[in-house]
Z-matrix of the N, CA and C atoms (Angstrom, degrees):
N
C 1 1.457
C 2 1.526 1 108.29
N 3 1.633 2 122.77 1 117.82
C 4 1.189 3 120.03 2 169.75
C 5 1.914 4 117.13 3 -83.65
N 6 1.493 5 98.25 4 131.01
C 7 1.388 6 100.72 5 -168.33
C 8 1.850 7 101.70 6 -109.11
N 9 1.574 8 96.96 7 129.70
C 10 1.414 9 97.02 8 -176.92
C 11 1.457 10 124.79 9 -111.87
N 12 0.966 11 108.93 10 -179.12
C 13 1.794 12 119.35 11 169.44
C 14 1.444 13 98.64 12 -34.04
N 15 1.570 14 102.51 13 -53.42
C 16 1.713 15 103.89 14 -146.78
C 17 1.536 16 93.14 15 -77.04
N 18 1.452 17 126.08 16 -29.49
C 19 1.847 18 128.20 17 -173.43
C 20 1.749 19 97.83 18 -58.89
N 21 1.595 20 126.65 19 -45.70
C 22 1.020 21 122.12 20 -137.64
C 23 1.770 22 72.47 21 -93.26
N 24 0.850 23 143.89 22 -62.38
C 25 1.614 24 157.56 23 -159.60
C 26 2.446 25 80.70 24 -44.52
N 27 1.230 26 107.27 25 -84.06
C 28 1.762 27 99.57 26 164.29
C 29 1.539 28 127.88 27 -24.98
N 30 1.419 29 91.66 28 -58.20
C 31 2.047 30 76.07 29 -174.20
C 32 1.494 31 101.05 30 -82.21
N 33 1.003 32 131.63 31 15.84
C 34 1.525 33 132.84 32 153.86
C 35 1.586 34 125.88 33 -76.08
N 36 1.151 35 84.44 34 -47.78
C 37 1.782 36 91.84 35 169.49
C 38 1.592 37 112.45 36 -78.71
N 39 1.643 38 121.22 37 -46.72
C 40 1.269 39 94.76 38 169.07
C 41 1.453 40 133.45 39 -70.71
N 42 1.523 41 108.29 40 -2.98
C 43 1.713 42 102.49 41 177.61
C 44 1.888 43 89.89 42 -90.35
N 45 1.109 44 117.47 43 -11.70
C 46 1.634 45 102.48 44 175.00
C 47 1.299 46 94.33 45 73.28
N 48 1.518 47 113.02 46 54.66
C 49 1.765 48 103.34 47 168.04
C 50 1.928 49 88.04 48 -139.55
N 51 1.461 50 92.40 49 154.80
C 52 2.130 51 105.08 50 -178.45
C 53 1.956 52 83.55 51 -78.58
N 54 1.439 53 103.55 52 133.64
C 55 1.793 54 92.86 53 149.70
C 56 1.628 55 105.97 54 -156.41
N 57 1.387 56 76.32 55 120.70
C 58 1.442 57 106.29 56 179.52
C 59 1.840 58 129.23 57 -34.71
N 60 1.271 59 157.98 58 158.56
C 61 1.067 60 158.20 59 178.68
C 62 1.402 61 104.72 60 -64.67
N 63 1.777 62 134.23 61 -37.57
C 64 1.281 63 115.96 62 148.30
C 65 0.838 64 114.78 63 -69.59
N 66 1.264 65 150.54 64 -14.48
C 67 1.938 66 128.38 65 173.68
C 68 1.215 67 113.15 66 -75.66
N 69 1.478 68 116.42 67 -53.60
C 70 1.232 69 117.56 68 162.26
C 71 1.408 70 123.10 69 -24.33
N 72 1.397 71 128.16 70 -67.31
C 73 1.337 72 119.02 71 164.48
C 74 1.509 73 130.05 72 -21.92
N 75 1.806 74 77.58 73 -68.77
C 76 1.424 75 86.08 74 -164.12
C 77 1.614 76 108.94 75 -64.56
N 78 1.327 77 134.08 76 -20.94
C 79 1.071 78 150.90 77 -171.96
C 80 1.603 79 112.02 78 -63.33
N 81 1.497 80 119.73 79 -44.12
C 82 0.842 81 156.25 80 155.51
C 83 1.444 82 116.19 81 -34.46
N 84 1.453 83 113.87 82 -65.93
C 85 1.298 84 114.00 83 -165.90
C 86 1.495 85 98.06 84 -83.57
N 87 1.686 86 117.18 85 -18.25
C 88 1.472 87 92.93 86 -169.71
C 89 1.458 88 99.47 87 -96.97
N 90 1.244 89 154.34 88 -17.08
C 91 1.527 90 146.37 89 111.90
C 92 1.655 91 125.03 90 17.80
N 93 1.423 92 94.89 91 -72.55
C 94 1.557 93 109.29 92 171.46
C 95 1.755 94 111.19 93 -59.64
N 96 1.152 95 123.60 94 -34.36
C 97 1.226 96 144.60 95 -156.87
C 98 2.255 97 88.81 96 -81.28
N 99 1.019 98 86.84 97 -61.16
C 100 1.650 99 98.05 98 -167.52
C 101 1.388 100 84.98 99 -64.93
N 102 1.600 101 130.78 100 -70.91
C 103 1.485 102 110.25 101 -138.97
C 104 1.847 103 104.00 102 -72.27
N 105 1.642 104 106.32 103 0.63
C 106 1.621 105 102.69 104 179.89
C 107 1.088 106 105.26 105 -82.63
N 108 1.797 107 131.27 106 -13.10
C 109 1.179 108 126.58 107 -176.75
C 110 1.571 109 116.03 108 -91.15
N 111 1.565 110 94.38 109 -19.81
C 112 1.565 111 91.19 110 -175.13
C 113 1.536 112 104.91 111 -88.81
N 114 1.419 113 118.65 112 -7.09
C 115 1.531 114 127.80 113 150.48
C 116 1.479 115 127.75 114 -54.55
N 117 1.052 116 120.97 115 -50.02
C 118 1.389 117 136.79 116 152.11
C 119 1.154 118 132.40 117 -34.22
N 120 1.689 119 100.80 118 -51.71
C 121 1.752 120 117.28 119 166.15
C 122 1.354 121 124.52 120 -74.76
N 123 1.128 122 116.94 121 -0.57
C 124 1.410 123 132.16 122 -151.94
C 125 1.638 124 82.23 123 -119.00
N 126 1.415 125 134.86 124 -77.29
C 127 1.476 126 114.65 125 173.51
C 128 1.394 127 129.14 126 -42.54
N 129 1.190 128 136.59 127 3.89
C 130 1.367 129 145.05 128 -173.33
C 131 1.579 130 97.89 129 -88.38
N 132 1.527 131 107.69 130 128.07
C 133 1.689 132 109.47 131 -165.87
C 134 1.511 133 87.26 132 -98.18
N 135 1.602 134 117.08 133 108.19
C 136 1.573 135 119.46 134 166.73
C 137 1.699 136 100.31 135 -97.99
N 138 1.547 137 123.91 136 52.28
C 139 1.575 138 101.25 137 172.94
C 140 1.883 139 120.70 138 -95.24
N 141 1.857 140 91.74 139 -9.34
C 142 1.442 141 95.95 140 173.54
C 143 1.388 142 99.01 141 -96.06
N 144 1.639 143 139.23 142 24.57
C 145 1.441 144 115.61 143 -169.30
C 146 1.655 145 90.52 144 -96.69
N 147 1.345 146 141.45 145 117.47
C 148 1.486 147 133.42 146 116.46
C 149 0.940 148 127.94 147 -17.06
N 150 2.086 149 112.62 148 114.82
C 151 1.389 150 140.19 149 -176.11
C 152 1.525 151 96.81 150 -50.13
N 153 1.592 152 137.73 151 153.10
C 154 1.171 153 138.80 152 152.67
C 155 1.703 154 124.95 153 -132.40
N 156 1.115 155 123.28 154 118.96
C 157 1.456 156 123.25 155 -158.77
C 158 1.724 157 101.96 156 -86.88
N 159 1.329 158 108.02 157 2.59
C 160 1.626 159 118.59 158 -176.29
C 161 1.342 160 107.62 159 -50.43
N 162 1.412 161 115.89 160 -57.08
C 163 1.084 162 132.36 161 -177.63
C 164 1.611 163 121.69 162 -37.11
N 165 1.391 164 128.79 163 -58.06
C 166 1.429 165 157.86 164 171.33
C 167 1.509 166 91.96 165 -24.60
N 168 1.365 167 116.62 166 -71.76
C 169 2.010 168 122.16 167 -167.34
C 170 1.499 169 93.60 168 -36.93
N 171 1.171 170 145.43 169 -12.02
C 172 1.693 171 136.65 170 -142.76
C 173 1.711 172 76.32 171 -101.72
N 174 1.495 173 137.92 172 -34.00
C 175 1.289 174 119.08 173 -137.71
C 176 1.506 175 96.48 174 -125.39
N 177 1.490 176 117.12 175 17.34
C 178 1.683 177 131.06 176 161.26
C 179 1.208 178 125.15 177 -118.36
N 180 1.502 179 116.53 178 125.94
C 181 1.102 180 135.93 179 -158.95
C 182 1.797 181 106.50 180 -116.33
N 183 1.142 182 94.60 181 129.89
C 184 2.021 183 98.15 182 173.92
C 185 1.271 184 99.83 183 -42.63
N 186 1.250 185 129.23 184 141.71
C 187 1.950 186 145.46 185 138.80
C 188 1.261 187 101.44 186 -65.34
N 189 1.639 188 111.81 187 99.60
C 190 1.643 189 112.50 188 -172.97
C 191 1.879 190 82.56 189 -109.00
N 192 1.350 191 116.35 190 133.26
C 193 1.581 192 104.37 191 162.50
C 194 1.276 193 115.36 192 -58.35
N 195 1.516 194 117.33 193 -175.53
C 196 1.354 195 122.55 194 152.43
C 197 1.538 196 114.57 195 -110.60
N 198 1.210 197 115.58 196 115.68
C 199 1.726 198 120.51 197 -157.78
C 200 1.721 199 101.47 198 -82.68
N 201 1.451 200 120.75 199 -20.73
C 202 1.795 201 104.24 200 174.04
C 203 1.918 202 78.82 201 -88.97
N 204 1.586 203 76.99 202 157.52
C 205 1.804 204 117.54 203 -178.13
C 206 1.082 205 106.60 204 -82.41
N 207 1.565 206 113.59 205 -30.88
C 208 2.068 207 117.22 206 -174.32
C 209 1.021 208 99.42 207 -93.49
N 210 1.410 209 130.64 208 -24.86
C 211 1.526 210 96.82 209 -173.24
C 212 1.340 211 104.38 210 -112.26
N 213 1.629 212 121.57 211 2.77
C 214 0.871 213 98.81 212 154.11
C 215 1.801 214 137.65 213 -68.32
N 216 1.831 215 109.20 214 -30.38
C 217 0.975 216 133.46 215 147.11
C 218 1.814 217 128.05 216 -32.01
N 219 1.070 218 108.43 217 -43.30
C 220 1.326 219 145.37 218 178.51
C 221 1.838 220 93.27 219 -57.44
N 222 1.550 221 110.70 220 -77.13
C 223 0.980 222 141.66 221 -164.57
C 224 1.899 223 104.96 222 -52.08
N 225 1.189 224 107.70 223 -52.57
C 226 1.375 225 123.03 224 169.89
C 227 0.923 226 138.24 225 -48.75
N 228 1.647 227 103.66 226 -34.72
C 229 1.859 228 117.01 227 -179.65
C 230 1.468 229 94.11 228 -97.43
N 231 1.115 230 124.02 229 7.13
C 232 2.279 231 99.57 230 167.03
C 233 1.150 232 95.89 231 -73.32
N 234 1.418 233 128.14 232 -33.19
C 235 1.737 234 126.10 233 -152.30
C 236 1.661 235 97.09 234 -72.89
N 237 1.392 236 124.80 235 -177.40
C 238 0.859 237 108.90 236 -164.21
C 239 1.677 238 96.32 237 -116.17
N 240 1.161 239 140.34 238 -14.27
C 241 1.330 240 144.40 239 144.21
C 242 1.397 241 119.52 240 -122.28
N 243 1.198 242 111.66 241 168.86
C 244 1.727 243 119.15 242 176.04
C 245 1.615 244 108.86 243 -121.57
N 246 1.478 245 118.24 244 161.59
C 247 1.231 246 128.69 245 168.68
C 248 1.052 247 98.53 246 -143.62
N 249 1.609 248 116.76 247 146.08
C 250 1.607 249 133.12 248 -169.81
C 251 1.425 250 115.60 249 -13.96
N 252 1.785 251 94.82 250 80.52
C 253 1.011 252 129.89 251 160.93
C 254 1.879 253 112.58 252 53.94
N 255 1.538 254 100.48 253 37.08
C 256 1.562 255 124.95 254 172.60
C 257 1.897 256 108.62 255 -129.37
N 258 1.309 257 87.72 256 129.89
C 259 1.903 258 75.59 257 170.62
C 260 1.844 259 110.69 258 -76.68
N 261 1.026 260 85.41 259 157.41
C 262 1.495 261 115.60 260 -156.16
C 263 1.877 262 99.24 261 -102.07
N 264 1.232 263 122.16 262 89.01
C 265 1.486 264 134.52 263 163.39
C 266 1.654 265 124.35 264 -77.53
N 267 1.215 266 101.71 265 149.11
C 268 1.282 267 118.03 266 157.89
C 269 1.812 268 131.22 267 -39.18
N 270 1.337 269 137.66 268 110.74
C 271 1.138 270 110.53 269 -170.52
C 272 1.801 271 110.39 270 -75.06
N 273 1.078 272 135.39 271 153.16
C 274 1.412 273 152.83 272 179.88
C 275 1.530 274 117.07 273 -88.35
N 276 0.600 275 161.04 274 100.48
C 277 1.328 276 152.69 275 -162.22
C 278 1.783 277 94.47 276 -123.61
């Protein structure tokens, strides 16, 4: 995929950021740089590689409480609502 002036000038406006005629460049070349690598990765024949679920443990963390009451309290009101007595987030998808 050739990435141009005019691509980098687009994903500027959709991230809603100003970038300048040097960013642009430079923006540019490091664009071209990534999508040649994800070209690269993309010829790599993974049909003998075996799925591994090993990986996953890296992205769970213990449920440690918070043992003071104020800060846990504290902690609760940045969010922007609570539910039985848990702050209440955004889902992530």
């Amino acid at each position: 995929m050739e990435i141009t002036k005019k691509d980098v000038e687009l994903a500027g406006k959709l991230a809603k950021m100003r970038v300048s005629p040097e960013e642009s460049a430079i923006y540019e070349s490091q664009l071209k740089a990534l999508f040649n690598w994800v070209q690269e990765l993309s010829a790599i024949n993974t049909d003998e590689v075996e799925l591994s679920d090993a990986q996953l443990s890296a992205f769970i963390r213990p449920d440690v409480p918070v043992r003071d009451e104020e800060q846990a309290a504290e902690l609760r009101h940045t969010f922007a609502s609570e539910e039985a007595d848990c702050a209440k987030v955004k889902k992530v998808l």
